[in-house]
C-alpha positions as a printed Julia matrix, in Angstrom:
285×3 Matrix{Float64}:
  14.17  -102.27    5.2
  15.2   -103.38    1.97
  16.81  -102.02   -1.33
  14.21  -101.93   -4.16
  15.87  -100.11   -6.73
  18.27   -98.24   -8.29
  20.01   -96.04  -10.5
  23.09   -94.61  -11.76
  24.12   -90.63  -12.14
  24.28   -89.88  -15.94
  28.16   -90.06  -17.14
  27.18   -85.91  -18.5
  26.73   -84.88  -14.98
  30.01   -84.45  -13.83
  33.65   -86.28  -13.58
  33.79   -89.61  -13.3
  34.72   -89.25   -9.84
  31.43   -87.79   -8.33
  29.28   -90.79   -9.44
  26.4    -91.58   -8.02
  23.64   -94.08   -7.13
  20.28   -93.86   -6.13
  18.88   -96.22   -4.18
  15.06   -96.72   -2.93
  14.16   -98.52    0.0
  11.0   -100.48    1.16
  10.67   -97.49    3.91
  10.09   -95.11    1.66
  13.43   -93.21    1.77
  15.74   -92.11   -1.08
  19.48   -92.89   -0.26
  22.45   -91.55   -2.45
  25.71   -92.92   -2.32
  28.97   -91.94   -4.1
  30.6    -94.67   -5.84
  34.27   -93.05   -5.05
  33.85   -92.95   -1.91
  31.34   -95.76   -0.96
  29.81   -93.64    1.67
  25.68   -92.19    1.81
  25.77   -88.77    1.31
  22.25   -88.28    1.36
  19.19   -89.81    2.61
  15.52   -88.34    2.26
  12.06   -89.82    3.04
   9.91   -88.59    0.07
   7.34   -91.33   -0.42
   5.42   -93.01    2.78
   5.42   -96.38    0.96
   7.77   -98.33   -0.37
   9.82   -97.19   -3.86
   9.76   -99.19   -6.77
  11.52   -97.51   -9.59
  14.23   -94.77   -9.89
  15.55   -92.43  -12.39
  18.21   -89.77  -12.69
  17.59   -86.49  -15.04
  19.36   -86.06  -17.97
  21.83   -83.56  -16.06
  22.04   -85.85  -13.2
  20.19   -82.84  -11.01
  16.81   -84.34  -10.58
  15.78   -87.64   -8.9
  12.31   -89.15   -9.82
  10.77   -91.84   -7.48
   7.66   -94.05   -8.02
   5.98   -95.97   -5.05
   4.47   -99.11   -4.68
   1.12   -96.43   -4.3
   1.46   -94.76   -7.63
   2.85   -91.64   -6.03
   5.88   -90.12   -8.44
   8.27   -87.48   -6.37
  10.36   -85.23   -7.9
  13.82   -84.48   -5.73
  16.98   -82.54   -5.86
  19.58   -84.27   -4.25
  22.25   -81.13   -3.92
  19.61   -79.61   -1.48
  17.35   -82.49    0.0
  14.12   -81.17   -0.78
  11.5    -82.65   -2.82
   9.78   -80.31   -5.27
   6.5    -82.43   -6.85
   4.51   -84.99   -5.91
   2.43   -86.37   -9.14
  -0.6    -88.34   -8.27
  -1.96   -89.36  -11.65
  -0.87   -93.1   -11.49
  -1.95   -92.9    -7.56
  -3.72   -96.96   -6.31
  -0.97   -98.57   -8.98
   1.93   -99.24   -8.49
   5.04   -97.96  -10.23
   6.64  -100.36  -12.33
   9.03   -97.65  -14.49
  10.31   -94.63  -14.57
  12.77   -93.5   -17.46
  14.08   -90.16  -18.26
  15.94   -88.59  -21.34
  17.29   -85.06  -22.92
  14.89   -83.58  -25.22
  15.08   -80.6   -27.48
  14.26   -77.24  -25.87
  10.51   -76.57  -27.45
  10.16   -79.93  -28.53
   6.64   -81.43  -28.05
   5.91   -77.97  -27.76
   7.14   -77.21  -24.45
  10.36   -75.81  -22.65
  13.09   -77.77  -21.22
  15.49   -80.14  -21.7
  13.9    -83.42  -20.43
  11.05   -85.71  -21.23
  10.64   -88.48  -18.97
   7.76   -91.21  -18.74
   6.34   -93.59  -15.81
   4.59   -96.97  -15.9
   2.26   -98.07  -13.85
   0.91  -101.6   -12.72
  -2.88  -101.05  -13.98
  -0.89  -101.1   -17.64
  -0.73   -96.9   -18.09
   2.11   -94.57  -19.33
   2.36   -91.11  -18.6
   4.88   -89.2   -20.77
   5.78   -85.7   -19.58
   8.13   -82.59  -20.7
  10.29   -80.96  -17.91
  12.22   -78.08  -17.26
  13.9    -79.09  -13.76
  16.03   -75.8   -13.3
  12.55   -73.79  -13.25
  10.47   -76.7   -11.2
   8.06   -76.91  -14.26
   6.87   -80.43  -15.34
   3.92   -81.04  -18.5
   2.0    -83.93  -18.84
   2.71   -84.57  -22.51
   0.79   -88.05  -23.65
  -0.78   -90.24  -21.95
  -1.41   -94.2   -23.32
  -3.36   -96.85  -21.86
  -4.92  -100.59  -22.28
  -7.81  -101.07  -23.5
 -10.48  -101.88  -21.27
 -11.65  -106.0   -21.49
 -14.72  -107.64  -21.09
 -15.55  -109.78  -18.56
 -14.87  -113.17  -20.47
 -10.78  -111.53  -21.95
  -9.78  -110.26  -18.41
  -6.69  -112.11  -17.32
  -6.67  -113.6   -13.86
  -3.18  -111.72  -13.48
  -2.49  -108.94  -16.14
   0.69  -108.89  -18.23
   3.46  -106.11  -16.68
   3.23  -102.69  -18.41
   7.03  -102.3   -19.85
   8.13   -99.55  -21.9
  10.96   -97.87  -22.9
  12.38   -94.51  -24.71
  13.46   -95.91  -28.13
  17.39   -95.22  -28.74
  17.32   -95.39  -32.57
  14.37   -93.21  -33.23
  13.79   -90.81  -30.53
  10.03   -90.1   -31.39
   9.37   -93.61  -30.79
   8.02   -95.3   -27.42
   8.58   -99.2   -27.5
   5.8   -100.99  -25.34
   4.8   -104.58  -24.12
   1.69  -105.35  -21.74
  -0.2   -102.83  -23.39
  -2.93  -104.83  -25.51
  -4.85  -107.75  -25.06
  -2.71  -109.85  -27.6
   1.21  -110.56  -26.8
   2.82  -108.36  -28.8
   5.48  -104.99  -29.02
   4.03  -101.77  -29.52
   5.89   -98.97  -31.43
   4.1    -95.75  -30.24
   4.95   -92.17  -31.83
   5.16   -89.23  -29.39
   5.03   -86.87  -32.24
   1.91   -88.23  -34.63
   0.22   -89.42  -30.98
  -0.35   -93.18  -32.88
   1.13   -96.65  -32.76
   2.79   -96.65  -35.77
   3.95  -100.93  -35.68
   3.18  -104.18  -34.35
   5.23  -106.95  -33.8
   3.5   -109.94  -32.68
   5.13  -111.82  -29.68
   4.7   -115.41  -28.59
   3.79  -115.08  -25.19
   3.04  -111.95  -22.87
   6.2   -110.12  -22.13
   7.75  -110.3   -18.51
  10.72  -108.53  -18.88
  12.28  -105.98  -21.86
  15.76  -104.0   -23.39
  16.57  -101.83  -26.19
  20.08  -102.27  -27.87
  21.77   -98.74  -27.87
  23.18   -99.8   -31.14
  21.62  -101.98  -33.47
  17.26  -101.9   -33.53
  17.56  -105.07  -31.4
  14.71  -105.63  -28.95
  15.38  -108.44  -26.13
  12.04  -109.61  -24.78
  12.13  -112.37  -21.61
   9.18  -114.46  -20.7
   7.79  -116.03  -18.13
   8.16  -119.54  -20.34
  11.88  -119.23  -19.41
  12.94  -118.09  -22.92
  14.27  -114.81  -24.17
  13.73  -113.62  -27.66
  15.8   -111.25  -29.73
  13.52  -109.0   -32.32
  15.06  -107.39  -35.12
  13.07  -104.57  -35.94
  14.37  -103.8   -39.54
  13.43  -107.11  -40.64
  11.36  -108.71  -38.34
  13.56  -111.99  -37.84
  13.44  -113.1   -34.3
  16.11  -115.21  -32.49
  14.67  -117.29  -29.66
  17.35  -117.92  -26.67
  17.11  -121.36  -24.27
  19.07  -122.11  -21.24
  16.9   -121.08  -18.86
  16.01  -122.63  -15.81
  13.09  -120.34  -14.95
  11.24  -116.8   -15.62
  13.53  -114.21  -17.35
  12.59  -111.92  -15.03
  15.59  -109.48  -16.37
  17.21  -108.71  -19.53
  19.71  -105.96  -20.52
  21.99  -104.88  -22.99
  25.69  -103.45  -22.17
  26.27  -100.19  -23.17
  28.44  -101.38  -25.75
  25.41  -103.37  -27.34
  27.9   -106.22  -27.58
  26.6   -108.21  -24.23
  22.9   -108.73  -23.65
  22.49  -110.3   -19.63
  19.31  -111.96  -18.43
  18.74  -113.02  -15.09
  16.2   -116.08  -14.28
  15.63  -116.68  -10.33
  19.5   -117.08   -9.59
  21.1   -117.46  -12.41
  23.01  -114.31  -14.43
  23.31  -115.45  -18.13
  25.64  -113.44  -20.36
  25.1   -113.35  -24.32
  27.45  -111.94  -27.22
  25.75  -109.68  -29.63
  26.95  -109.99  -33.15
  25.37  -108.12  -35.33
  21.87  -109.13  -35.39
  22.81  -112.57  -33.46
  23.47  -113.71  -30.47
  25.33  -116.84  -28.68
  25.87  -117.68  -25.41
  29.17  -116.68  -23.48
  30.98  -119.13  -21.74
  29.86  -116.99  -18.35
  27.27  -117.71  -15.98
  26.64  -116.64  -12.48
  24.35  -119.28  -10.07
  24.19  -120.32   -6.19
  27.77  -120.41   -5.04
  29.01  -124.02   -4.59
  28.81  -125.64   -0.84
């Protein structure tokens, strides 16, 4: 089996010393390792088919797991027991899965978490939780417009979204229209509220935790950094093939994409960015 995704324990959950990753494997089973002690502490079979995207609850409690199927589980790692299985985005595959806190009534519901999943047929489910109680609430729900015949791509653009970091009503999506293009969606007035038109369909996408910097890869082997105050866009060459990755640093000083083997790392300064002298490829013979 193979080792299709992870993620990382929130730093709230605990001392630095119990973190943790997630890991999913093609077999269907959930493995959780602790970084201290680079052991498996746990491993659970929640999905039959192979996982595809992972994400840890705000409190670090709750695991959520998407399958190549569209099947989403909802697990507690202290105990080993799943609680949920949610079939909505079931015969698509799970592309995303991203969780964040929440205010408790927000979006009218209890709980301290609102979390979202992405499927492969380009649809977003957005929901409201309250892990401690087992309750989950399907809060929006977005989705592409249906093409005709003569628009329908051969191969349809990936569905990518994201929680946005400066404005938490604010959903940030790609894949989700016919035209190439981000998509700022409002949770709260249920209504895309901007439009920022993209050169070519989106492959791979990050949020800057600091500035409202968007990094956008393509499949055209460029990445482009958006500015969303003012528009401006920064295109980025150098590489060799599909930016298949992209990712800001927590800091939202480094910006990494990754096209087929190649890691390269950018500086971000201020709404700029140049390339470090760092770069990861094939190891030499």
């Amino acid at each position: 089996q193979s080792c299709l995704c992870l993620a990382w324990s929130p730093p709230s959950c605990g001392r630095p010393e119990q973190q943790q990753v997630a890991a999913g494997y093609s077999d269907g089973t959930l493995r959780v390792f602790s970084i201290t002690r680079i052991a498996m502490e746990l491993k659970m079979h929640p999905h039959r088919a192979a996982l595809t995207a992972l994400a840890y609850s705000a409190d670090g409690q709750t695991v959520l797991s998407g399958d190549k199927d569209g099947l989403v589980a909802v697990s507690r790692p202290r105990t080993g027991m799943t609680l949920h299985v949610l079939s909505d985005h079931q015969g698509a595959l799970i592309s995303t899965i991203q969780s964040k806190s929440k205010e408790y009534g927000d979006f009218g519901s209890e709980g301290a978490d609102l979390w979202l999943a992405a499927s492969s047929d380009q649809r977003i489910s957005i929901w409201a939780a309250d892990w401690p109680r087992g309750c989950c609430e399907l809060v929006d729900w977005l989705s592409s417009p249906s093409p005709t015949l003569t628009e329908a791509p051969s191969h349809p653009p990936p569905c990518l979204v994201a929680f946005c970091p400066w404005d938490r009503a604010l959903l940030v999506c790609a894949g989700l229209s016919m035209h190439p293009e981000l998509v700022f969606y409002n949770l709260h007035q249920k209504q895309v509220v901007e439009r920022i038109p993209l050169p070519f369909f989106a492959v791979s996408l990050s949020l800057s935790p600091g500035a409202h910097l968007v990094a956008v890869g393509f499949a055209e082997r460029v990445l482009r950094l958006v500015d969303c105050q003012s528009g401006a866009a920064q295109d980025l060459a150098g590489h060799d093939d599909v930016v298949q990755l992209c990712r800001f640093a927590p800091s939202a000083q480094l910006l990494f994409s990754v096209a087929h083997g190649d890691i390269l790392v950018w500086e971000v300064m201020g709404h700029r960015a140049s390339e470090r002298a760092l770069s990861s490829g094939p190891p030499p013979d």
